[in-house]
C-alpha positions, -999 to 999 in steps of 0.1 A, spaced: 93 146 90 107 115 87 140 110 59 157 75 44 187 86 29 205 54 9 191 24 31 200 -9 20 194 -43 44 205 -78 30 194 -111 47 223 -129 34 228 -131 -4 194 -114 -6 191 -78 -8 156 -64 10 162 -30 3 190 -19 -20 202 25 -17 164 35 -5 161 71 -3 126 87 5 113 117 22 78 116 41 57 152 48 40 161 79 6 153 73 10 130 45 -8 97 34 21 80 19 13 48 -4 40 20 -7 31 -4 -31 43 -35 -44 42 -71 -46 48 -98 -19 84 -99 -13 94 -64 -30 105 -49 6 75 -30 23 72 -53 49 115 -49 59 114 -12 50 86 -10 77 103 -28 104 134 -3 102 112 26 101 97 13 136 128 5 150 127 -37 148 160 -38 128 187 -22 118 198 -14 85 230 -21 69 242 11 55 220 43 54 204 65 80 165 70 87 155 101 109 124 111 125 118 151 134 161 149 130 166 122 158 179 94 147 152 61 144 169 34 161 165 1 180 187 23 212 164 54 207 134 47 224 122 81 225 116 87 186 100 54 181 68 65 207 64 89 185 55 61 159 26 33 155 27 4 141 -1 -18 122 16 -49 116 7 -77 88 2 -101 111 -23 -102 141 -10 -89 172 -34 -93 198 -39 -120 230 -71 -145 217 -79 -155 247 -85 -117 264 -107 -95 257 -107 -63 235 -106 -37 262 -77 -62 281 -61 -60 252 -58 -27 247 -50 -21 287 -16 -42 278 -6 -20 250 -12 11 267 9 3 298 34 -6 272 37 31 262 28 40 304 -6 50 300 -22 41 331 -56 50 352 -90 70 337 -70 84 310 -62 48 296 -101 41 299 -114 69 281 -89 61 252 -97 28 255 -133 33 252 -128 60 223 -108 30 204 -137 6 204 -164 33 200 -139 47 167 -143 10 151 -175 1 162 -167 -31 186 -180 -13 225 -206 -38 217 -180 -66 221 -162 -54 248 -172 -85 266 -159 -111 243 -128 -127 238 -109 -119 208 -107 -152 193 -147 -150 190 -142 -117 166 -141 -118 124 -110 -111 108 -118 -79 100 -128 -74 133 -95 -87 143 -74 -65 122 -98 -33 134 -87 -39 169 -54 -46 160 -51 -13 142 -63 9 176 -38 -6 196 -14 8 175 -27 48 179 -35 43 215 -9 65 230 -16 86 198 16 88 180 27 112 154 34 85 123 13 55 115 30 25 100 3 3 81 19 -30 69 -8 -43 45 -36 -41 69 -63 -56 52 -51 -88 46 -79 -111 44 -104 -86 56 -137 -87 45 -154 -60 23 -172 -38 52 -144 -42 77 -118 -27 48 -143 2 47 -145 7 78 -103 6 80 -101 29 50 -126 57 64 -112 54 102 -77 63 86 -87 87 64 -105 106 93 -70 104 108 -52 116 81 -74 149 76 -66 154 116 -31 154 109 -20 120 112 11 110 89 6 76 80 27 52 56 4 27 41 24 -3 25 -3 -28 4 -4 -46 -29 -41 -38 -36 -33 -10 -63 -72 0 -60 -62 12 -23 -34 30 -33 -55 47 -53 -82 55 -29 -63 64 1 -28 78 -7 -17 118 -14 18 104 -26 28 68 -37 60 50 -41 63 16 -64 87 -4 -48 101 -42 -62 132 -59 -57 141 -38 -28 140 -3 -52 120 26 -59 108 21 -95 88 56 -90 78 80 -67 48 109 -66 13 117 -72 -12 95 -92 -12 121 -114 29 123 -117 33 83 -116 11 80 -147 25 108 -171 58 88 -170 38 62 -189 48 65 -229 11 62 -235 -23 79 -229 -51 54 -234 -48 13 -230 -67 -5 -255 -78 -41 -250 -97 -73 -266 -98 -105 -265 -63 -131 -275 -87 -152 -300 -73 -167 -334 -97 -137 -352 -76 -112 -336 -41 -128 -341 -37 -110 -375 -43 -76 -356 -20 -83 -326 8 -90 -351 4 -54 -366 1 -34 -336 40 -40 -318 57 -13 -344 28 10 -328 32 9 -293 32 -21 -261 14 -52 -267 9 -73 -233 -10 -108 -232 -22 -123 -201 -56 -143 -191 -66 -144 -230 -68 -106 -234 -46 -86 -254 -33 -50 -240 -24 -24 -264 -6 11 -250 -2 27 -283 22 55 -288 15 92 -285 14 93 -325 -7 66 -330 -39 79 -336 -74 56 -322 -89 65 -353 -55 48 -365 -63 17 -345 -97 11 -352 -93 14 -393 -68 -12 -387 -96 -33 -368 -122 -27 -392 -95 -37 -423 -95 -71 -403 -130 -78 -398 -131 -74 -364 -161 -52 -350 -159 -24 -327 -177 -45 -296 -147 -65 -293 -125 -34 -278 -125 -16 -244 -102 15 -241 -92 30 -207 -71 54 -187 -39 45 -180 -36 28 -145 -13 17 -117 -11 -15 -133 -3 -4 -164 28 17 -149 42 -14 -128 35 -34 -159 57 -6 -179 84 -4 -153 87 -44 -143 81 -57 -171 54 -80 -149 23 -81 -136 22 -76 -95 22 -107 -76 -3 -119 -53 
């Protein structure tokens, strides 16, 4: 459906994206994660059409996605990171505005209209000016003006930014209700945990580059390392920390220690070495592997907030 083949855009000396290449299916719930600054945001805005890229070529359904090709980019909507929306009108005035931008006019603009607010529960605010609404409430509306004329692919540009807990719920099951009606969406965020949730396909994406790209499943059998071991960075366990590099990845951060062991490192292996130092077996947590862990592997970092 819709192809990136060697993308790059540079702002200057900096490089936003750098040779992006990336295919999105029909029907897909596409995950693009990465910290703040990696290039979501200014892969987004070429997908939709708000600038052009340097070198490369991006196609929708085979027509080229350009600023000059106004017909492929109704076929898209766009959620952006930032609030969109007039504070001082209403929700259903609102709405009116972004649906005569796309020429939806008359009965057929109310009943989508009044489908939007009923779909993320705000009818009963129809009354109020926007500026009176929550955040979340905010970014719900925000996110309906973007499907109003009912496009084909969903951009999502980190859309709950500073929503609260039942308002990222409510996001989360109103596009996944989409999704299994045939929506495509691209969902660009830094919360891993909604990667994980939401997405059928994710890529990790820092310094303007694909690290990795596929299912949860794929993305965490390229790590070198099956279970994640941790315990606390205390002078008792400084003798085991030592040990354990020949072994596999040791990570510090916040006071905990994170151990990735090698495939022929046995536990058993592990926790003898724990018990030769004194140390007892409450003091260590072992887990999956986890989309962390793979950034962690790839970067070389933790993500960034």
């Amino acid at each position: 459906m819709l192809h990136l083949r060697s993308v790059t855009k540079r702002y200057g000396s900096l490089v936003a994206l750098d040779d992006v290449s990336l295919d999105i299916a029909r029907g897909e719930f596409f995950g693009l994660l990465g910290p703040n600054g990696a290039g979501k945001s200014t892969l987004m805005s070429l997908v939709a059409g708000l600038r052009a890229p340097d070198s490369g070529t991006l196609t929708l359904d085979g027509a080229p996605l350009t600023a000059a090709n106004a017909a492929s980019r109704t076929s898209l909507g766009l959620v952006p990171q930032h609030i969109a929306l007039y504070p001082e009108l209403t929700a259903p005035e609102n709405l009116r505005i972004f649906g005569a931008l796309y020429g939806l006019r008359g009965g057929d603009l109310r009943a989508r209209i009044d489908a939007a607010l009923e779909a993320v529960q705000l009818a009963d605010r129809r009354r109020d000016a926007v500026k009176t609404f929550s955040g979340g409430m905010q970014r719900r509306l925000n996110l309906v003006a973007a499907l109003l004329h009912r496009p084909k692919l969903l951009l999502c540009d980190e859309p709950t930014v500073g929503v609260d807990p039942q308002s990222r719920l409510a996001i989360f099951e109103y596009l996944e209700a989409l999704n299994r009606d045939g929506l495509t969406i691209i969902y660009s965020t830094h919360y891993m945990e909604e990667a994980t949730r939401l997405c059928s396909r994710i890529g990790i994406i820092d310094h303007g580059r694909l690290h990795a790209l596929g299912t949860l499943d794929e993305l965490l059998a390229q790590l070198p390392f099956e279970e994640e071991i941790r315990f606390p960075a205390t002078p008792a366990t400084a003798a085991l920390a030592a040990d354990l590099p020949v072994h596999g990845e040791l990570a510090t951060a916040d006071a905990i220690h994170r151990f990735r062991p090698r495939p022929d490192f046995k536990l058993s292996a592990f926790f003898g070495a724990a018990e030769s130092h004194a140390l007892p077996g409450r003091l260590f947590t072992s887990q999956r592997p986890t989309l962390e862990a793979l950034f962690l592997h790839l970067t070389g970092r933790t993500l960034r907030e």
